[in-house]
N, C-alpha and C positions, 0 to 999 in steps of 0.2 A: 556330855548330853546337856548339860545344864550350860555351855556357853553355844551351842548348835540351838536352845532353846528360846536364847535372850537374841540370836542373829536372827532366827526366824520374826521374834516380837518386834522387833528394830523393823524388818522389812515391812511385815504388817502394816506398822505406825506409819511409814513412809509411803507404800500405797493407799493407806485412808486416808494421807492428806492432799497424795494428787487426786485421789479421786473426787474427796469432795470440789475439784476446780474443774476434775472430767467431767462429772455430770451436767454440771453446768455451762460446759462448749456448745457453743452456735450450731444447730442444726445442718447440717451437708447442704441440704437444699438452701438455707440461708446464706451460705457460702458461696453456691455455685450462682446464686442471685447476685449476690454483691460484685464478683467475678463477672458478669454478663454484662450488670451495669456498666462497671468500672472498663470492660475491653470493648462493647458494641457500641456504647452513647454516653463512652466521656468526654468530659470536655475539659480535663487537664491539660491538651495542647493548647487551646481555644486563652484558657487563664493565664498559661507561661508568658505566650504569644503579646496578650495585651499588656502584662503587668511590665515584661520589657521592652518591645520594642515602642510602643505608646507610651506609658507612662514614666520608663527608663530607669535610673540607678533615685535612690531613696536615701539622700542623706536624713537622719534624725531631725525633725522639725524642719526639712526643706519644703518646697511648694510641690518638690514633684512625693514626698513621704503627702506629706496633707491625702490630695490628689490619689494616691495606694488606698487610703485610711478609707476615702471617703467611698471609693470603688468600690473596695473588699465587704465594707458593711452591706452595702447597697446588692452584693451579691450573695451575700449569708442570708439579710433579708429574702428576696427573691426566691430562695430554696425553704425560705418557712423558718426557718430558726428565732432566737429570741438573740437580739443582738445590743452588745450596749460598748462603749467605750471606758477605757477606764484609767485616768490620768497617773502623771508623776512627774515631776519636776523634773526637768531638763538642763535648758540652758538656750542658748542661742543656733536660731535656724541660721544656714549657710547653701549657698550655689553658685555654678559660677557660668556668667554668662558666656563667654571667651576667652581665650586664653594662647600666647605662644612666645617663641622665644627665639632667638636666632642669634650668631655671632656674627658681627660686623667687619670685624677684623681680627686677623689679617688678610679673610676673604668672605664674603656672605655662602653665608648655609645657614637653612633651616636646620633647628633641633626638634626632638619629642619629648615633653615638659609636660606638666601638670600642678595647677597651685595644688600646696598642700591646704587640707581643709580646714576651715576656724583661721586662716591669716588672711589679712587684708589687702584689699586692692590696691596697683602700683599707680592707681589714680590717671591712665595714661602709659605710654610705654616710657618706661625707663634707659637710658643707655648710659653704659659703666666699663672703665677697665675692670677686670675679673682677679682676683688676689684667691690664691689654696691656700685654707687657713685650716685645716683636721681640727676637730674636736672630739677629743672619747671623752672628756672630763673637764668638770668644772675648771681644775685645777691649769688647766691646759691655756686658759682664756687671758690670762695675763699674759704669754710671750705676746700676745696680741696687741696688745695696750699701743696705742699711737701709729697705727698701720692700716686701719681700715678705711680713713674717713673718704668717699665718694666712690667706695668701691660695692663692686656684686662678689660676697664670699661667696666662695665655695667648702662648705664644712663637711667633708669627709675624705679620708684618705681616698682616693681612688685605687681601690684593692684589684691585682691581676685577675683576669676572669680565670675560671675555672673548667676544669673537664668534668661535663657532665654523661654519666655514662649511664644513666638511668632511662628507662623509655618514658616517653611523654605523655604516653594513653595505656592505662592498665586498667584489666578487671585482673580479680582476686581467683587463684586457684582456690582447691579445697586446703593445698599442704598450708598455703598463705592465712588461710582464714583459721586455719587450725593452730600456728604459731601463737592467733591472738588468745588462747584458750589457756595461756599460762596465768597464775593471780600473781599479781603486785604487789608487796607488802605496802601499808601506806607509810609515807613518809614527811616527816613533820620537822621543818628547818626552823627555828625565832628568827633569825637575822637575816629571813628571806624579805621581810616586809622594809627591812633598813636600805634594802641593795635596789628595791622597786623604789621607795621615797628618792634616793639619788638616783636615780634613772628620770624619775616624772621632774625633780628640781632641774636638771642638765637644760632639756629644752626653755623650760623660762629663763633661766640663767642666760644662754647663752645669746636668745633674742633680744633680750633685756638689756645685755653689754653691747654687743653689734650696733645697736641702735645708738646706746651712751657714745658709740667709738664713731659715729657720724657713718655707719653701713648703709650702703643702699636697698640692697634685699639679698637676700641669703638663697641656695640653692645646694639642694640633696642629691646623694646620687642613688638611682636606685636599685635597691637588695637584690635584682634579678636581671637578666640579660637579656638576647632578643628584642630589645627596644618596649622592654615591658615597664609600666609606670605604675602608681598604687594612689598615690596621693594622700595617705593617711595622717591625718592631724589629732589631736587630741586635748585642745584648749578649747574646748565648746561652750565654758561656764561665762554665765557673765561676770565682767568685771577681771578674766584671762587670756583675752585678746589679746596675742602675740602683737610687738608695735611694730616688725617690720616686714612686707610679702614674703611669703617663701614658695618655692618652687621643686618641684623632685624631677630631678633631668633622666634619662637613659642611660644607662651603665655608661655604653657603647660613646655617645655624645659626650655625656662628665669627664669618662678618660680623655677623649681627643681634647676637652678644653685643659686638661690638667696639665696632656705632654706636650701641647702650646706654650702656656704659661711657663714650662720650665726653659723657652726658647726667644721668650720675648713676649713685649704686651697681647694681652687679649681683651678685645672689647665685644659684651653682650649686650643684646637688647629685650627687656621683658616685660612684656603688656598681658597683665592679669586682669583680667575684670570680671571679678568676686561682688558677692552681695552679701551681709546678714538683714536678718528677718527676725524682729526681736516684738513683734504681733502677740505672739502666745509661747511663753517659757516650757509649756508641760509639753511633754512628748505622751503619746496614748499609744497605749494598750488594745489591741479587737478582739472582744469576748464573742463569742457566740455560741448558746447550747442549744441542743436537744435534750427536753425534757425528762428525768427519770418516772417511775410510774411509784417507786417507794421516796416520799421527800428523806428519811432520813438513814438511808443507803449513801447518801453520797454523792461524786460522780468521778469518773475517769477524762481523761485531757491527753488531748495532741497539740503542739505548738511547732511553731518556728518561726525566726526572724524574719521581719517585713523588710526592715531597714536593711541599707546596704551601704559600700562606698558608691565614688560614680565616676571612676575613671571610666570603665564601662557601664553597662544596664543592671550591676546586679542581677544575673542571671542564675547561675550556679550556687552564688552567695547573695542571696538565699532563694530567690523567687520559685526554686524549685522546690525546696521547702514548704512556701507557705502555698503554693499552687497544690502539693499534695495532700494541705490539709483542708484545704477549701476544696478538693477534689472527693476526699474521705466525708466531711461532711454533706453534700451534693449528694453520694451514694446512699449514705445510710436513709437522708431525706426521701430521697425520693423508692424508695424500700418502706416509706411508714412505719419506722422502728420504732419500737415503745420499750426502751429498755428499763430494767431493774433498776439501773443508776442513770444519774443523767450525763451527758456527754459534752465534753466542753472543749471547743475549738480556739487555740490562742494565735494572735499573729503578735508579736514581741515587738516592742523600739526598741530601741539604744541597746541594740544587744554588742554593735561593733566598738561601743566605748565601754563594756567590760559588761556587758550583761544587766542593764541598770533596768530595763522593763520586766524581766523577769524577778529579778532583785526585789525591784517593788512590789511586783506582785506578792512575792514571797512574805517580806514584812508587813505587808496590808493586812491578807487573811490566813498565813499559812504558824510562822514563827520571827519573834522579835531575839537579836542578837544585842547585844552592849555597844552604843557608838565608842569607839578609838580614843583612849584619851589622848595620842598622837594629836596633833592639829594637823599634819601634811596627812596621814593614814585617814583619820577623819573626811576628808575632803574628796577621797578615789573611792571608786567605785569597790562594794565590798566583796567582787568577785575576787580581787589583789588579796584580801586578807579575812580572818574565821577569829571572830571573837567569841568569847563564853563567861557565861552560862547561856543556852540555849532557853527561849524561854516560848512554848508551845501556846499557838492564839486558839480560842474556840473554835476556829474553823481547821487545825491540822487533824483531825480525827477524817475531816469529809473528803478530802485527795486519797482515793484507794489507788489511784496511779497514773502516771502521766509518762509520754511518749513523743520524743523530740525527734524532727529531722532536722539534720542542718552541715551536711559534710556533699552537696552538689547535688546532682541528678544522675548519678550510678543508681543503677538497681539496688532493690533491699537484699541482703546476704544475709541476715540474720540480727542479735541485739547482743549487747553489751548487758553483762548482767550488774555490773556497775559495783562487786564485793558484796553483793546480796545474796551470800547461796542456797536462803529459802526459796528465792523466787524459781533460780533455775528448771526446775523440773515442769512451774506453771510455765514459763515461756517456753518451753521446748514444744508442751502439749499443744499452746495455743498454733504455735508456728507450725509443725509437724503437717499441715494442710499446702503446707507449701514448697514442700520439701522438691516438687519436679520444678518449681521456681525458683529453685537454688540461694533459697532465705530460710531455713530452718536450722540456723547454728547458734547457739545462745553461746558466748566465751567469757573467757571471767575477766580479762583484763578491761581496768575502766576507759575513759576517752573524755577527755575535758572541751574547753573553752565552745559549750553549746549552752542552752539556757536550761537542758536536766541540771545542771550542776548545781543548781543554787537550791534544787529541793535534794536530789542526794546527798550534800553536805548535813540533810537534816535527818538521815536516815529513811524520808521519804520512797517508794519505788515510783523511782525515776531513771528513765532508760532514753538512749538515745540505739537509734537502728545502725548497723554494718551496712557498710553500701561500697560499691563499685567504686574506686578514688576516678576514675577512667582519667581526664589530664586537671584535676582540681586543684592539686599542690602546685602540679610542675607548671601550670599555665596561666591559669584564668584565677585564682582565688585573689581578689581583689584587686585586679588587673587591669586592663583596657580590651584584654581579650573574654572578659566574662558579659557575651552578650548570648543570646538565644539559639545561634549557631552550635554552640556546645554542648546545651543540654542533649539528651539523649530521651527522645520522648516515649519510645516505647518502658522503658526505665521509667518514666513517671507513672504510666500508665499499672504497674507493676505493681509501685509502691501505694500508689492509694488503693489497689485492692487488699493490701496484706495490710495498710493502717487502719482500713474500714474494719476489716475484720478482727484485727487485734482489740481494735477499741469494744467492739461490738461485745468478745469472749470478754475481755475486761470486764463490763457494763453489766452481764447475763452472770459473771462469777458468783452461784451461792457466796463462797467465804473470800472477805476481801485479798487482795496480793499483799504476801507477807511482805513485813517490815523489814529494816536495817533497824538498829541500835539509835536512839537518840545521843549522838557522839557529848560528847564531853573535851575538854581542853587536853591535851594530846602529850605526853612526854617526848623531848626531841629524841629524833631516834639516832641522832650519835650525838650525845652529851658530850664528848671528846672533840670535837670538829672547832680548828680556828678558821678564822675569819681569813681571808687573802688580800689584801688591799690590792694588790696588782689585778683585781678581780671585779675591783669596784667601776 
């Protein structure tokens, strides 16, 4: 009797703490408003449409990001919001005007190339015999010594393609979505920060010898097949400026130059013509709220990245993102919502160099972490690595919760509960209105490299939504195929009525969304684990 009497007080306790979050749900009719808005007279196609095919791919501090920035305020404006910018050190803007490449001999063909971003222009087209020189490591760069001078390297093994037997456009069954609903214990490696430092030193290293060794411009091959390109760089800082062009070729193109080369000379030509833009070092931030009616309630937050690469338009990564949150704000505006908290719309920079606009955010008003007494650690972005002590600014009490898109334009299927298991039963309730839209699954396993991460490392409730992958991995994620074509707009249309509304139940919560644990420095979880140097 006496343990049938503590199960029943257990359930109790458990129902008065969903209910204090039920009472507090959005009205039905408030629902089926924001729903009407959101499917008779949106204009999240209208926002996708211009943010890519007009204004195009958004590198961090390029003219066409500027151009996003100036847009997007100009249209948070326009809906009534209060909108402000809000800076953070960067580095160096980058574009490029034109670009291509072709081998000369032993017969002309054109290739599909792209410079990588942050290297410099080849001043001119360039023409070079071609030398395969692999690099996986530092260590590697010396058989090189006295072989390069007036050539175009080629630095990567040219690896057999592979059989891909995955399909290229998925939505998520229910058994799929349910797989993600297992938790993950967290796991805490030290000598993970040592393997990223030799990873970030290799590319300087290796641009930095090439050049000593009289190279002409160096050329990648790229990670994927189908004549798909990325172009991603990662020396954006001033004073990091790679000293000699580089280029990411086609799988398909790099092998044919490579089983040339093993048959006799090859000579390429490559005419790069890149710009930086070193006008304004800060990359910004687009804040825009709605109002709460209690100031010291707080406010709730949607974000997503503005920035993109630009082999394509940035379409998928992210424009559908921040298109959905400029769509959510638009809705609730134009509904006259006067909520309990205020509602704060983010569009993120530098999220593609490791999360660095929400990062700052994070340190500005949320919590300050210990800089790296590292000097190479110090210098990367701190989405790479979590120092401690954790140390809470006056404003981490005012985030009761924030809400990230940023995995394409698939429908919303539900949210990540991110190791938070107070929250679970609030997101089930909030969502539970959506359930014929096939978005009411909250799963416990987390999902990284989005801009929640930097406030759930702080025990923050910060979540990022489940969506459709439809072909985001396999195709277009940072691609030459991620233009407008891809998105899926009824799928947009979708998710800005479940973010309007999510934010909204947020916003109207009597009691704010439970917490996670303010973490602490972490014990490795196998104390026993060596290093592999074959590994480095």
């Amino acid at each position: 009797m006496k343990l049938l009497r503590s199960v029943c007080l257990l359930a109790f306790a458990f129902a008065s703490m969903n209910s204090a979050h039920a009472q507090a749900s959005v009205d039905a009719n408030t629902i089926n408003r924001i729903a009407d808005e959101g499917y008779n007279r949106g204009q999240v196609v209208n926002l996708a449409q211009y943010l890519t095919d007009r204004i195009g791919g958004r590198m961090t501090n390029s003219p066409a990001m500027r151009e996003a920035e100036k847009w997007t305020q100009q249209m948070f404006r326009s809906w009534g919001l209060n909108v402000r910018t809000d800076p953070f050190e960067f580095g160096r803007g980058w574009w490029i005007e034109s670009s291509h490449s072709r081998m000369t001999a032993p017969r002309p063909l054109e290739l599909r190339s792209i410079p990588i971003a942050w290297t410099p222009a080849t001043n001119g087209a360039v023409s070079a015999e071609i030398i395969v020189a692999p690099i996986r490591h530092v260590r590697d760069l010396e058989k090189w010594k006295g072989k390069l001078n007036g050539k175009i390297v080629l630095v990567n093994y040219p690896d057999a393609p592979k059989d891909d037997l995955t399909p290229a456009f998925k939505r998520l069954d229910d058994a799929e979505i349910g797989k993600l609903n297992t938790y993950r214990q967290p796991s805490f490696d030290p000598e993970r920060p040592e393997m990223l430092k030799r990873y970030m030193e290799l590319g300087k290293e290796m641009n930095r010898f090439m050049a000593a060794e009289g190279a002409v411009a160096l050329v990648r091959m790229s990670r994927a097949g189908n004549g798909l390109v990325h172009g991603e760089g990662r020396f954006y800082k001033v004073g990091e400026t790679p000293a000699l062009p580089e280029i990411e070729m086609a799988a398909e193109d790099y092998r044919r130059l490579a089983r040339l080369a093993k048959t006799g000379p090859v000579k390429l030509e490559i005419d790069s013509r890149v710009h930086f833009d070193d006008s304004d070092v800060n990359g910004y931030n687009i804040l825009a709220d709605i109002p709460g009616r209690d100031p010291k309630a707080g406010y709730v937050m949607a974000g997503a990245h503005l920035d993109s690469w630009v082999a394509g338009d940035g379409a998928a990564d992210n424009a559908a993102g921040s298109v959905v949150v400029m769509e959510a704000a638009r809705i609730l505006s134009a509904l006259h919502v006067k909520p309990k908290r205020a509602i704060r719309f983010a569009l993120w920079s530098g999220e593609e160099q490791g999360l660095i606009g929400s990062s700052a955010y994070v340190a500005r008003y949320l919590a300050k972490r210990p800089v790296s007494t590292d000097p190479v650690l110090a210098k990367m972005p701190s989405y790479f690595w979590d120092t401690y002590p954790i140390t809470p600014l006056p404003g981490f009490n005012d985030m009761a919760a924030y809400f990230n898109l940023d995995n394409g334009s698939g429908k919303i299927r539900g949210i990540y509960a991110e190791g938070n298991f107070a929250a679970v039963p609030v997101l089930r309730n909030w969502l539970a209105p959506f359930d014929s839209l096939g978005a009411s699954r909250v799963v416990a396993q987390p999902t990284g490299s989005t801009d929640h991460v930097m406030m759930a490392r702080l025990g923050l409730p910060a979540f990022q939504f489940i969506q459709d992958p439809l072909d985001y991995e396999s195709l277009v994620h940072h691609t030459n195929l991620d233009t407008f074509d891809h998105l899926r707009t009824e799928d947009l249309r979708q998710a800005a009525v479940i973010l309007a509304t999510v934010l909204l139940q947020a916003a109207e919560s009597d009691a704010p969304m439970p917490r996670n644990v303010l973490p602490t420095q972490p014990a490795p979880t196998n104390p026993f684990l060596y290093s592999d140097p074959k590994n480095d």
